[in-house]
C-alpha positions as CSV (number, residue, x, y, z in Angstrom):
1,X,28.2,-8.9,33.8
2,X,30.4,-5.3,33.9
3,X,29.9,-3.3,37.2
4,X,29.6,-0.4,34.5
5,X,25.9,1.0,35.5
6,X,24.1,2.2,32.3
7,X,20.4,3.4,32.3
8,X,18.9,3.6,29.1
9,X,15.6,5.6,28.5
10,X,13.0,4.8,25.8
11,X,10.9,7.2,24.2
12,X,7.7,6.8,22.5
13,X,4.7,9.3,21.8
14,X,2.5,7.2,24.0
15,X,-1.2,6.9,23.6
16,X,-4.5,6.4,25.6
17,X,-5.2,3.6,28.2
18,X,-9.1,3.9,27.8
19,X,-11.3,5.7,26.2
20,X,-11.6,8.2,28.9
21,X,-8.1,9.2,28.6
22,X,-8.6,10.0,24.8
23,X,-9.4,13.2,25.3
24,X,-6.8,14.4,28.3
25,X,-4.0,12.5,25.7
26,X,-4.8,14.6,22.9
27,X,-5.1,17.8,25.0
28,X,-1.6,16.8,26.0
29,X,-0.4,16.7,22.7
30,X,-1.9,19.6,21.4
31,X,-0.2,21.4,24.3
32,X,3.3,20.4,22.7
33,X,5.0,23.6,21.6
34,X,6.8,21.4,20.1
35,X,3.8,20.8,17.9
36,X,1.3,23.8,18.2
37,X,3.8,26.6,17.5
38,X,2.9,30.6,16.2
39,X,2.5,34.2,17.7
40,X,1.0,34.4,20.6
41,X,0.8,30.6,21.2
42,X,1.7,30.8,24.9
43,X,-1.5,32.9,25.1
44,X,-3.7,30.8,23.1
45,X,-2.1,26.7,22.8
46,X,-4.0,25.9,26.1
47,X,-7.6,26.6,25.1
48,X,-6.6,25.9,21.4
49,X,-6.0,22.3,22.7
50,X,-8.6,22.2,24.4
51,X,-10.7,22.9,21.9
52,X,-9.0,20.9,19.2
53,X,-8.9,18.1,21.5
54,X,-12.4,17.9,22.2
55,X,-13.2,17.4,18.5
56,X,-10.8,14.9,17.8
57,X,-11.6,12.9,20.4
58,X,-15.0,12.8,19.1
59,X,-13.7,11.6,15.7
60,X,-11.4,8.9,17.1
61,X,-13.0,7.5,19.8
62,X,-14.8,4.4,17.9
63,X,-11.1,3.9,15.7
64,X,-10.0,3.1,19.7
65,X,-12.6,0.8,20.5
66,X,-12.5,-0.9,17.3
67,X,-8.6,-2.1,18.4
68,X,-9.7,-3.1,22.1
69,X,-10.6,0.3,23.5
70,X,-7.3,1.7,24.0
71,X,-4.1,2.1,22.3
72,X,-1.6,-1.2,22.5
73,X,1.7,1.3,22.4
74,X,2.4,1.0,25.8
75,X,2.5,-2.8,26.2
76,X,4.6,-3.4,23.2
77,X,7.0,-0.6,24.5
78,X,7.6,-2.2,27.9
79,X,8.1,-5.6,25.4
80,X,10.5,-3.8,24.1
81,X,12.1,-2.4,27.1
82,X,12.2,-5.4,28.9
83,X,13.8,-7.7,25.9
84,X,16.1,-4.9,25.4
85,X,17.3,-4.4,28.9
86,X,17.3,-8.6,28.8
87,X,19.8,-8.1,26.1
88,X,21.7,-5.9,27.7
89,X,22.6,-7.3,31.2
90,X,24.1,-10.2,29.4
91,X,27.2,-7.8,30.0
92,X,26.2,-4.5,31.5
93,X,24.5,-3.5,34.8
94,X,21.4,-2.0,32.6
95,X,18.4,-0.5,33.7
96,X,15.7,0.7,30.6
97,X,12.9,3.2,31.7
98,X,9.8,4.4,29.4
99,X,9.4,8.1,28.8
100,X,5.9,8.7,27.3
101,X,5.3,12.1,25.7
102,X,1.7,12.5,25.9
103,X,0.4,9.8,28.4
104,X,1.5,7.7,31.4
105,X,4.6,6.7,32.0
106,X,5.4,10.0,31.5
107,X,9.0,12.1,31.6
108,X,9.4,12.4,35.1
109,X,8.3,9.0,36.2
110,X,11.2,7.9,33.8
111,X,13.6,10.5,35.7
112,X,12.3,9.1,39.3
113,X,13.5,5.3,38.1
114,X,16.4,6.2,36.8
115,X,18.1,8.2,39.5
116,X,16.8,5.7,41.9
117,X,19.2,3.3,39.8
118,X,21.9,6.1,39.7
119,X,23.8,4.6,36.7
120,X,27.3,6.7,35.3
121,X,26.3,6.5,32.0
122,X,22.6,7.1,30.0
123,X,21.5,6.4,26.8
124,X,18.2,8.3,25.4
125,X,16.9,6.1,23.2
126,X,14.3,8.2,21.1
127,X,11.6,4.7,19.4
128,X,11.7,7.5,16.2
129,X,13.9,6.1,13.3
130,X,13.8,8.9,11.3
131,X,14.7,12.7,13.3
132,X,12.1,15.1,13.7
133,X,11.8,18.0,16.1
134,X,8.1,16.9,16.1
135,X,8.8,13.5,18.0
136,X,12.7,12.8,18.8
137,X,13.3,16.7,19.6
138,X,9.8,17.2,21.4
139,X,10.6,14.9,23.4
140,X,14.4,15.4,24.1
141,X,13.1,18.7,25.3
142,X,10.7,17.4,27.7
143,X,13.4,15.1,29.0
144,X,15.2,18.6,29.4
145,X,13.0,20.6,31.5
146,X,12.5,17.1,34.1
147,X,16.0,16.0,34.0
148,X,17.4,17.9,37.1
149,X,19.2,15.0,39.1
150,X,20.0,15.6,42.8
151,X,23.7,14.9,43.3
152,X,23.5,12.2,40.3
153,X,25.6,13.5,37.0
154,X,25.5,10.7,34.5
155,X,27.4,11.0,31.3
156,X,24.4,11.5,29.0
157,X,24.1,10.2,25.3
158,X,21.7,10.9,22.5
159,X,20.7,8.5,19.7
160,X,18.6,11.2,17.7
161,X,18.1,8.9,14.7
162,X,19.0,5.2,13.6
163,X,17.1,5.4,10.4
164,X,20.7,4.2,8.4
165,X,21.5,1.3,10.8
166,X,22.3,-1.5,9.3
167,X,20.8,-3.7,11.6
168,X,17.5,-1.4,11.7
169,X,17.2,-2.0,8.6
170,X,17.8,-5.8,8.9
171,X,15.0,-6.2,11.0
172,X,12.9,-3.9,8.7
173,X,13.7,-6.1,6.0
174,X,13.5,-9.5,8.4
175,X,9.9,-8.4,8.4
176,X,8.5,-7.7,5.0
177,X,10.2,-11.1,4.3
178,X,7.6,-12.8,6.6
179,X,4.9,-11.2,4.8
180,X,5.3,-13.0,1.7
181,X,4.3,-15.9,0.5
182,X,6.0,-18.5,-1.3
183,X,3.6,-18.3,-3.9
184,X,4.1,-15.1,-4.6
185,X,4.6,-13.5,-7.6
186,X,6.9,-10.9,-6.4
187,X,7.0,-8.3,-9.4
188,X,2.9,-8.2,-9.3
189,X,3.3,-6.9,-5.6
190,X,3.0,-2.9,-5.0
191,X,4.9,-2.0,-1.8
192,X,3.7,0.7,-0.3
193,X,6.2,2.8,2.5
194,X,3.7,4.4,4.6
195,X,5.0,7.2,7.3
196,X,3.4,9.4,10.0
197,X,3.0,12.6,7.8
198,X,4.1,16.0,9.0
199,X,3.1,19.7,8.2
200,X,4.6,20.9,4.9
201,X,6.2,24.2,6.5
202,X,8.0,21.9,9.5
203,X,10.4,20.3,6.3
204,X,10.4,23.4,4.4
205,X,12.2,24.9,8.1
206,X,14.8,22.6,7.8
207,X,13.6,19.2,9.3
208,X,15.3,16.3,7.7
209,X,12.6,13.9,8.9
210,X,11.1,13.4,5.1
211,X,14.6,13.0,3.6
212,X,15.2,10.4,6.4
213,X,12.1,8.7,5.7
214,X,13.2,8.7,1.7
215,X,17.0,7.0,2.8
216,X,15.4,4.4,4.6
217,X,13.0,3.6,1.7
218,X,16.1,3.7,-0.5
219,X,18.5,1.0,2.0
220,X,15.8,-1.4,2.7
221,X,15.3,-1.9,-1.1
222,X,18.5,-2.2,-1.6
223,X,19.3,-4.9,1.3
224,X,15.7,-6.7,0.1
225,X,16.4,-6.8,-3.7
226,X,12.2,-7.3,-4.1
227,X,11.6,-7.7,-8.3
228,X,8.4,-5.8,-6.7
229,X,6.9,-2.0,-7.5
230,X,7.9,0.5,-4.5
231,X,5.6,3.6,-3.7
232,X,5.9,6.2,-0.9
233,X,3.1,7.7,1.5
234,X,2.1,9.7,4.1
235,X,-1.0,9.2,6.3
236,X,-2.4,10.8,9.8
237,X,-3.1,14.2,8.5
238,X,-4.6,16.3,11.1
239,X,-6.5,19.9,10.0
240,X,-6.8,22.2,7.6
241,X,-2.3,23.0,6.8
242,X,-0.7,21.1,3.9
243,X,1.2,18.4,4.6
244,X,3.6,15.8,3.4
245,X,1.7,14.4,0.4
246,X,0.7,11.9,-1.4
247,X,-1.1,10.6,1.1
248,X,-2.0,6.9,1.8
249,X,-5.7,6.9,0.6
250,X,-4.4,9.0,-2.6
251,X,-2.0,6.0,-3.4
252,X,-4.3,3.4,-2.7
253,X,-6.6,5.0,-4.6
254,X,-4.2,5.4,-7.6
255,X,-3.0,1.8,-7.4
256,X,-6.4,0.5,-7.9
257,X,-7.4,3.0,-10.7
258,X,-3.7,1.9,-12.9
259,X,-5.7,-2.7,-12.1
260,X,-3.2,-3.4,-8.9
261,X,-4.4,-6.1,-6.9
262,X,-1.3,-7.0,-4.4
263,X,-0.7,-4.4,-1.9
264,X,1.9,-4.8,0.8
265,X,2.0,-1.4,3.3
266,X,4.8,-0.8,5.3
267,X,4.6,1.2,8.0
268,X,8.4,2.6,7.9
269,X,8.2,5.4,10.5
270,X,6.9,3.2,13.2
271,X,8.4,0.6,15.0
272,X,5.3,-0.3,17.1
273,X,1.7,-1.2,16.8
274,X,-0.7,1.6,17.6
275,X,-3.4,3.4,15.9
276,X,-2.0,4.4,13.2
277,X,-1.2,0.9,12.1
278,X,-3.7,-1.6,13.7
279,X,-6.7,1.1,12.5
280,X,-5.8,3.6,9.9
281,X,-4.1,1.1,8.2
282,X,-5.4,-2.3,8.9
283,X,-8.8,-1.8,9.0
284,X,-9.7,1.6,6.9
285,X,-7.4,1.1,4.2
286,X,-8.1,-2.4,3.9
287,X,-11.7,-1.4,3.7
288,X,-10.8,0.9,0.8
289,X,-8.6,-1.3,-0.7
290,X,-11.1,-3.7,-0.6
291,X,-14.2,-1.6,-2.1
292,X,-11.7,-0.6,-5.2
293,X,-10.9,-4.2,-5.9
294,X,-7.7,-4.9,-4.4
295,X,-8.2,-8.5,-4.0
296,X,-4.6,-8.5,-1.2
297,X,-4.5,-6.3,0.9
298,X,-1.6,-6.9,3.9
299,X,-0.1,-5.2,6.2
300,X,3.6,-5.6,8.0
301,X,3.1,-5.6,11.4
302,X,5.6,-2.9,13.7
303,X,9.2,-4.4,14.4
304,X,7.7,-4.7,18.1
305,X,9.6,-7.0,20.4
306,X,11.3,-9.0,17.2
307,X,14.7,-10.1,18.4
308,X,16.2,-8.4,15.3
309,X,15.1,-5.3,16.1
310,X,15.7,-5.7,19.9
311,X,19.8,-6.5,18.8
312,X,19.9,-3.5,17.0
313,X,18.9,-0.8,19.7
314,X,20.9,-3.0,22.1
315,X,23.9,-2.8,19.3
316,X,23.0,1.2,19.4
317,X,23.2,1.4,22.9
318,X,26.3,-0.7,23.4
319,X,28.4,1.5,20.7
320,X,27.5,4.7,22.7
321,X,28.4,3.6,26.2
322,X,31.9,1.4,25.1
């Protein structure tokens, strides 16, 4: 192992640990100026949040129970972290910390860990594929205003996206592989990319995050070579704005109407199981599949802890440090 010290931090939009924390996570995220952003919002995002928080936590709080009464994020990230730093110390002196935007561990309990481990060089590892100044740069800009290191001046690098890494996209493709069968009639299959959607006026202000998500739709059917039917989605539309369309229940919808009945979604924005994925949709899309007469409905599950995947942030991490 290299006496090189390198701390790596991991971040991830976290998510409620019980169904009481629903509401103070969402009041969190709703805070984000990163996310509730317009005149007079330094005035108004605190009540605002509150307000919107309250309702949608409300509206979600059964979609949590129905997956084990909180959200899994934070177990398969400290998988992750702990296969990844695994990898790692094979030949560095690693350390890898979990920064949480919205919920425990949050920014500065990653800061605390870190400078306790004093490495010269850190890596922030953003768990976002695809840029957006919604996730990677809200939360680059937390790690800003907790990052003030006493007597500790690490060399600091940024991965702000990975969503053209070949080995990503190995692992991306590693897993829709798994899903199907060997009986499979590949060209009757409709693969469905499904990403987190954003507001339409965050792209239209320059934010490359749905031209990301389009590249990485392009390379993984390139490297797969499916004979299959590709569509593209959006889900997890929140109020009243338009936002990145067509959305996941309009393509379902759609497939069904032009006699589809394989459906394989892959959910190409995240890289872990959460709510979006294990409810939204494994359970209400099945439903609607189901009711429409999709007769297969399946789901990839999130690149998680799958060696692949771990390789290729270690890879990511390794070409940034030397």
């Amino acid at each position: 192992m290299s006496s090189k010290k390198v701390g790596v931090v991991l971040f991830q939009l976290g998510g409620p640990d019980s169904l009481a924390a629903i509401e103070p996570f969402l009041y969190n995220l709703f805070c984000d100026p990163d996310i509730i952003d317009f005149p007079f919002a330094r005035i108004a995002r605190q009540p605002l949040a509150r307000l919107i928080a309250s309702r949608r936590a409300k509206h979600v709080a059964h979609h949590y129970a129905e997956i084990g009464g909180k959200s899994p994020i934070l177990d398969f990230t400290r998988r992750q972290a702990q296969a990844l730093e695994a990898e790692l110390r094979q030949d560095l002196d690693a350390r890898v910390a979990i920064a949480m935007r919205y919920w425990h561990p949050l920014t500065a309990e990653a800061v605390r860990t870190l400078e306790e481990f004093g490495p010269q060089q850190l890596v922030l590892l953003p768990l976002y594929p695809q840029f957006s100044r919604t996730t990677t740069q809200s939360s680059v800009n937390e790690w800003n205003r907790r990052f003030h290191p006493n007597g500790w001046n690490p060399r600091v690098h940024l991965i702000s996206e990975f969503h053209e890494d070949p080995n990503y996209l190995a692992s991306v493709v590693e897993a829709i592989n798994r899903c199907l069968r060997p009986e499979d009639k590949v060209p009757e299959i409709d693969m469905v990319f499904s990403a987190h959607s954003v507001p339409v006026a965050v792209i239209e202000a320059g934010d490359p995050y749905q031209r990301q998500i389009e590249r990485t739709v392009d390379l993984v059917w390139q490297q797969g070579g499916w004979p299959a039917r590709r569509h593209v989605c959006y889900q997890s539309k929140v109020g009243a704005s338009k936002w990145l369309r067509p959305s996941m229940h309009e393509t379902i919808k759609k497939l069904a109407a032009g006699g589809s009945k394989h459906v394989l979604v892959v959910p190409i924005s995240f890289v872990s199981d959460h709510v979006e994925t294990l409810h939204e949709i494994d359970m209400e899309h099945r439903e609607q599949a189901r009711e429409l007469g999709i007769v297969d409905y399946r789901m990839v599950p999130g690149l998680n802890d799958s060696p692949k995947f771990i390789q290729a942030l270690a890879d990511l991490v390794r070409k940034q440090v030397g």
